[in-house]
C-alpha positions as a printed NumPy array, in Angstrom:
array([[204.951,  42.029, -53.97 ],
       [206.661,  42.529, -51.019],
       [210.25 ,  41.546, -51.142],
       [211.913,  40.292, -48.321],
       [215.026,  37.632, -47.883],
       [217.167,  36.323, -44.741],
       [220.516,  36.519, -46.536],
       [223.017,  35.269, -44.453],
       [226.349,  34.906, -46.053],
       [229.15 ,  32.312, -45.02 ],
       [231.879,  30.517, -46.263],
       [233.467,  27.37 , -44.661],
       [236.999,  27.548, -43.832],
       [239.604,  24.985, -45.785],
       [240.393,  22.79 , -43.302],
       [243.919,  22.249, -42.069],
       [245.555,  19.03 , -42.994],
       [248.91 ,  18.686, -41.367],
       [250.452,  15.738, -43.085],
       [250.205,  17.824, -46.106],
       [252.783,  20.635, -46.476],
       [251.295,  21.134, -49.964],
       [249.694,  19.136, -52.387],
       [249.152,  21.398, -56.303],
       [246.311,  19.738, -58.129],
       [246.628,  21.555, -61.408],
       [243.746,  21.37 , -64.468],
       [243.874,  21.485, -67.633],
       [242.898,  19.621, -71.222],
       [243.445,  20.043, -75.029],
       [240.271,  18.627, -75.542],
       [237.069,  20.508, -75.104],
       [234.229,  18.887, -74.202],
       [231.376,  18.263, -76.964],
       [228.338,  19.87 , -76.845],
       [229.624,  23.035, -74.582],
       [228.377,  26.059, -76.96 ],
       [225.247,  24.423, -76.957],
       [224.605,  23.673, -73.273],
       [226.236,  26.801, -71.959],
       [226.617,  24.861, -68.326],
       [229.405,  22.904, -69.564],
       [231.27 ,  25.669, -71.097],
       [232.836,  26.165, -68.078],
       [234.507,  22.905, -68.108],
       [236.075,  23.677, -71.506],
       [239.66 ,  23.864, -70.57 ],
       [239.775,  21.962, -67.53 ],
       [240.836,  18.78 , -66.841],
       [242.581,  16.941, -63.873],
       [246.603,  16.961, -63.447],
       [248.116,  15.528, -60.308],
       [251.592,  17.673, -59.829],
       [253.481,  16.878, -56.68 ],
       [253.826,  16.725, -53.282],
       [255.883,  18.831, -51.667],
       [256.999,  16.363, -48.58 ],
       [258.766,  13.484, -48.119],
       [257.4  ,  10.492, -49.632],
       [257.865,   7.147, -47.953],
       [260.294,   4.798, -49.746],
       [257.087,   2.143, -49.628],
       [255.08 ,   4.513, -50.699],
       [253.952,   5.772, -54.383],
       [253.732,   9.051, -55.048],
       [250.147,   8.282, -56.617],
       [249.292,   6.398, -53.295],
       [250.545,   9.231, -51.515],
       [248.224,  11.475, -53.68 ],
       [245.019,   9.423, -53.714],
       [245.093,   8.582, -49.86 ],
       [245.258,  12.795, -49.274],
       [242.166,  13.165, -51.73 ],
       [240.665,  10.234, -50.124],
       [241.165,  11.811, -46.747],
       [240.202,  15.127, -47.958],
       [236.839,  13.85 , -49.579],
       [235.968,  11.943, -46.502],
       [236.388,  15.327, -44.434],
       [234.325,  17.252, -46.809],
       [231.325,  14.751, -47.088],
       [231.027,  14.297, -43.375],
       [229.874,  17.712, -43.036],
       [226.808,  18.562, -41.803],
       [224.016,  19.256, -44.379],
       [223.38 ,  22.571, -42.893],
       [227.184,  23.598, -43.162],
       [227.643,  26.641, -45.814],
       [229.532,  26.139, -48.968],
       [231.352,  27.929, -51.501],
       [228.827,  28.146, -53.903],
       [225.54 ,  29.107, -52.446],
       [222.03 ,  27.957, -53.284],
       [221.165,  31.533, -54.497],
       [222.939,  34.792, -55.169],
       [221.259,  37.974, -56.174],
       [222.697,  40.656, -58.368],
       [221.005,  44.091, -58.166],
       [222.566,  46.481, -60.81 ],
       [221.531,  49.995, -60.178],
       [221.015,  52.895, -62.656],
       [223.882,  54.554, -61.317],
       [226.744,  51.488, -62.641],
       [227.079,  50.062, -59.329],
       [226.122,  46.617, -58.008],
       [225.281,  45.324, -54.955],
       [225.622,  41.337, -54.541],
       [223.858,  38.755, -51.552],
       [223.862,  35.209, -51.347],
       [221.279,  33.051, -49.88 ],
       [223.244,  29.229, -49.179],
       [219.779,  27.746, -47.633],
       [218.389,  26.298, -50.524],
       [214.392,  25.516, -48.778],
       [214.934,  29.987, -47.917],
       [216.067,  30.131, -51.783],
       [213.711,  28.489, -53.008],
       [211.112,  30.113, -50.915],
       [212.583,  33.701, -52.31 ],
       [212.197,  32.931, -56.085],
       [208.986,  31.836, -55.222],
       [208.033,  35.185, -54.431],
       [208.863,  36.527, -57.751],
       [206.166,  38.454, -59.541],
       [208.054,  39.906, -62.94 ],
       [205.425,  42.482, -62.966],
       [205.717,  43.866, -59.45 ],
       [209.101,  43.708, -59.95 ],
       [209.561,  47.331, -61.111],
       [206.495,  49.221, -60.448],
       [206.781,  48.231, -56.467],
       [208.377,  50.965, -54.868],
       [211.342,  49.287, -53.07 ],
       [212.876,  45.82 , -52.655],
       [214.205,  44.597, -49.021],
       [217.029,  42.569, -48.323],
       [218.333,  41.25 , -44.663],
       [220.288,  39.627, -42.865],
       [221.227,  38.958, -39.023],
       [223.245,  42.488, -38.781],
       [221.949,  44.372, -41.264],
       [218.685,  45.624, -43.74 ],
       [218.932,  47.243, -46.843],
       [216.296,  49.066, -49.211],
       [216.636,  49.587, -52.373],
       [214.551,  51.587, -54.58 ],
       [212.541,  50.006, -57.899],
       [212.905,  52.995, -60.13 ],
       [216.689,  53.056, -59.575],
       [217.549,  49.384, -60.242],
       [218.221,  48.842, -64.233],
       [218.126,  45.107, -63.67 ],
       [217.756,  42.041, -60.982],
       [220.183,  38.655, -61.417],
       [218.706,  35.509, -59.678],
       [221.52 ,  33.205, -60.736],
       [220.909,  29.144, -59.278],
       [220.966,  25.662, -60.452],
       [217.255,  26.496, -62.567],
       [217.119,  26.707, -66.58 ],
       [215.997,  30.126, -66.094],
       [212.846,  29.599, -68.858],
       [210.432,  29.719, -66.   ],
       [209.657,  33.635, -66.693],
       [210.401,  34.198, -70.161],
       [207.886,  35.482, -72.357],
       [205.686,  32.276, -73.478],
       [206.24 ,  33.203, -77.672],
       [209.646,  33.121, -77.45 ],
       [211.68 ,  29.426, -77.87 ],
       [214.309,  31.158, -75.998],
       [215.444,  34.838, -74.559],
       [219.254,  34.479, -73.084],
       [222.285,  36.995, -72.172],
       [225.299,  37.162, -74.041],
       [228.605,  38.84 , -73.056],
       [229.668,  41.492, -75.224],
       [232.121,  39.43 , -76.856],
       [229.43 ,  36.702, -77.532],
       [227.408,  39.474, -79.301],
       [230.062,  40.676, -81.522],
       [230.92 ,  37.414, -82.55 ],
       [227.158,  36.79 , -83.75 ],
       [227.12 ,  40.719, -85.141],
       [229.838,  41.452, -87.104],
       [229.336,  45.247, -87.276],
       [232.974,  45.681, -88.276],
       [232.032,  43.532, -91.322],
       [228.839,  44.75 , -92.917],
       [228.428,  42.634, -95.54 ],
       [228.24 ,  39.552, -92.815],
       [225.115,  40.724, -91.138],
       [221.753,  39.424, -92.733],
       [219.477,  42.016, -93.806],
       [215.947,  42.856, -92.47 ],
       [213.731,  41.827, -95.813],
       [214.437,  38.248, -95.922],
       [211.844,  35.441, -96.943],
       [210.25 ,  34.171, -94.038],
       [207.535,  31.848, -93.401],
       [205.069,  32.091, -90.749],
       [206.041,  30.341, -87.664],
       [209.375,  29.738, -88.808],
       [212.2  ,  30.203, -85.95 ],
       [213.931,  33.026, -86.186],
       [216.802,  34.216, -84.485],
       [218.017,  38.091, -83.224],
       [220.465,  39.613, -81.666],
       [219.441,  42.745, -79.296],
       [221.657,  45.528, -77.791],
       [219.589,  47.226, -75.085],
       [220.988,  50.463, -73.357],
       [219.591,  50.92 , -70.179],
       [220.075,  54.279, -67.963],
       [223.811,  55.017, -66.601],
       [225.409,  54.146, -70.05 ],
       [225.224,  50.095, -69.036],
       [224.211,  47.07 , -72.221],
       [222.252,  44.172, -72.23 ],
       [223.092,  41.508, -75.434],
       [221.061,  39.459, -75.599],
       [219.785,  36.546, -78.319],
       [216.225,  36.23 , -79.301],
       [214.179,  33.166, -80.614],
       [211.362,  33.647, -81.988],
       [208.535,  32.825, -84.191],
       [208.151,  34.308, -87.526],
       [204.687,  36.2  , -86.848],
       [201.97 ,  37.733, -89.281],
       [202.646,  41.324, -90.248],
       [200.363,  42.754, -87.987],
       [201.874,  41.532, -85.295],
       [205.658,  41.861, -85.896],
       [205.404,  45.05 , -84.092],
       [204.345,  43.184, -80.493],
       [208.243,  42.784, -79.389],
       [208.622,  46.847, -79.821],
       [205.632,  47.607, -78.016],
       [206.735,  44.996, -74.84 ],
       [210.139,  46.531, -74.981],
       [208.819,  49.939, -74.272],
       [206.039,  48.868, -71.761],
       [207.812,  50.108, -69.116],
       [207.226,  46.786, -67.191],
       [209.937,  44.164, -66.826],
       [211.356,  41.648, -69.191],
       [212.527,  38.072, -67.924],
       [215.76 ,  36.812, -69.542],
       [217.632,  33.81 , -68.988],
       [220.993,  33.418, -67.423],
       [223.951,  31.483, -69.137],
       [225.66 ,  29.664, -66.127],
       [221.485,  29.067, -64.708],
       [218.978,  31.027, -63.194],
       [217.415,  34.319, -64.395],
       [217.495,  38.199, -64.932],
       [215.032,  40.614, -64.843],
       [215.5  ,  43.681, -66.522],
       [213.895,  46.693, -65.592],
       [212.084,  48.097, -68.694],
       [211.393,  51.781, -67.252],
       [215.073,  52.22 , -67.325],
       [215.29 ,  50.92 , -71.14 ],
       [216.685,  54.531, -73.219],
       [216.847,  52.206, -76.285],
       [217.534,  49.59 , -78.284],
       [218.81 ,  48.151, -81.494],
       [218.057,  44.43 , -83.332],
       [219.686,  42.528, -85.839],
       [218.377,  41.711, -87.867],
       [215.44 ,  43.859, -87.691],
       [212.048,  42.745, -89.235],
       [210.837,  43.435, -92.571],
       [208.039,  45.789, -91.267],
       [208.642,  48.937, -89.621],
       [206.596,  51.813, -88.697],
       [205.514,  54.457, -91.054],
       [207.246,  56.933, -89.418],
       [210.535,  55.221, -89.367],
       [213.765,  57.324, -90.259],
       [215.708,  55.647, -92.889],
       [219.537,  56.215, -92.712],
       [222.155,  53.979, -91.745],
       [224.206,  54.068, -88.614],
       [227.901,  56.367, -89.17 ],
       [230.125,  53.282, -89.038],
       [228.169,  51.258, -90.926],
       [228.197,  53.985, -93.697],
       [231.711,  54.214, -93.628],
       [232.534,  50.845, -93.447],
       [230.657,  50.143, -96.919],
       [231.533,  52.779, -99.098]])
């Protein structure tokens, strides 16, 4: 697949409102909002609510200081819907994250949703990192990056993000570090589930997986799943070390794609029952110590 997106980056300026020296809208709430840890796209609203402060002007004696208030926002909503469609805005239509092998990152934004749209639409997850470099443009410049450097590709919009994600999985999703830790207790052994547990076939299960991927970077991420048959409790290994790339989806919308070649390993918690005859038994150092 041959990769190539007009990125043209812009921000509209705030405009200037004269009759307003300052206005401070504050947020905040004691109340979180129900249903956030379970639809991660309200998260972000946990903590935030609406406080009007002050105005720092004179108010007119006839005048409220919540009239005062409400005819700025008025005024200032007015201003911002009467802009035209094809102005830019703050939050674009698409940004891409390309993390490289090295630790760095390299961020564009796309705020045309039809050219957005037209650039996820070119995504094929398994050209992704056997093609042998990705282009990027804009109206001054043209970067190229190559494949076999990139650990892992962020496509974060509006979408669910399930488009791509492998189709025997109920879900595949990134957590933060802290999100993993809260989920693996490794500090607390005796909290984490062990690997023989009774299962039933097709039963959803849920994992947790740390992936280390080449310049020392981590990928948490959760798994659900379907308990399979024993013969095939192996498949998630063997499409782990494939080499190709692995679909994931975002948090706050959209999705990753992580570059499998550049996978040096992995761990799972639990792990399943079954494990190859070869398999070294011996626990991890900390884990040792933390139990005896």
């Amino acid at each position: 697949m041959t990769f190539l997106g007009a990125i043209a980056v812009g921000l509209f300026a705030t405009p200037s409102y004269p009759q307003m020296t300052e206005i401070r809208l504050a947020v905040e709430t004691s109340t979180p909002i129900m249903g956030a840890e379970e639809f991660p796209a309200l998260a972000q609203f946990n903590g935030f609510s609406f406080r009007r402060n002050c105005l720092r002007r004179s108010v007119p004696a006839d005048l409220t200081l919540a009239q005062s208030l409400q005819s700025n926002l008025n005024m200032i909503a007015f201003e911002i819907n009467t802009r035209s469609p094809k102005q830019r805005s703050i939050s674009p239509a698409l940004e891409i994250r390309i993390h490289f092998a090295d630790g760095s990152k390299e961020t564009f934004v796309q705020p045309d949703a039809e050219i957005s749209e037209s650039i996820l639409q070119q995504i094929n997850p398994s050209h992704l990192s056997t093609q042998s470099r990705i282009v990027v443009a804009d109206d001054y410049s043209k970067s190229v990056f190559v494949c076999s450097q990139i650990n892992r590709i962020d496509f974060v919009h509006d979408g669910d993000g399930f488009a791509h994600i492998p189709d025997d999985h109920a879900d595949l999703v990134e957590l933060t570090e802290a999100e993993f830790h809260r989920r693996v207790p490794l500090n607390n052994p005796s909290r984490l589930d062990k690997r023989v547990q009774q299962r039933r076939l097709n039963d959803l299960q849920v994992s947790f997986l740390n992936l280390r991927m080449r310049g020392g970077s981590h990928v948490y991420l959760m798994n659900e799943t379907a308990v399979k048959l024993t013969a095939e409790s192996q498949s998630y290994m063997q499409r782990l070390l494939s080499k190709g790339a692995l679909a994931v989806r975002l948090q706050g919308g959209g999705q990753s794609f992580l570059n499998l070649a550049n996978l040096i390993g992995y761990t799972v918690y639990p792990g399943v029952a079954e494990v190859p005859a070869d398999t070294w038994m011996a626990q991890p150092k900390a884990t040792y110590e933390a139990v005896s």
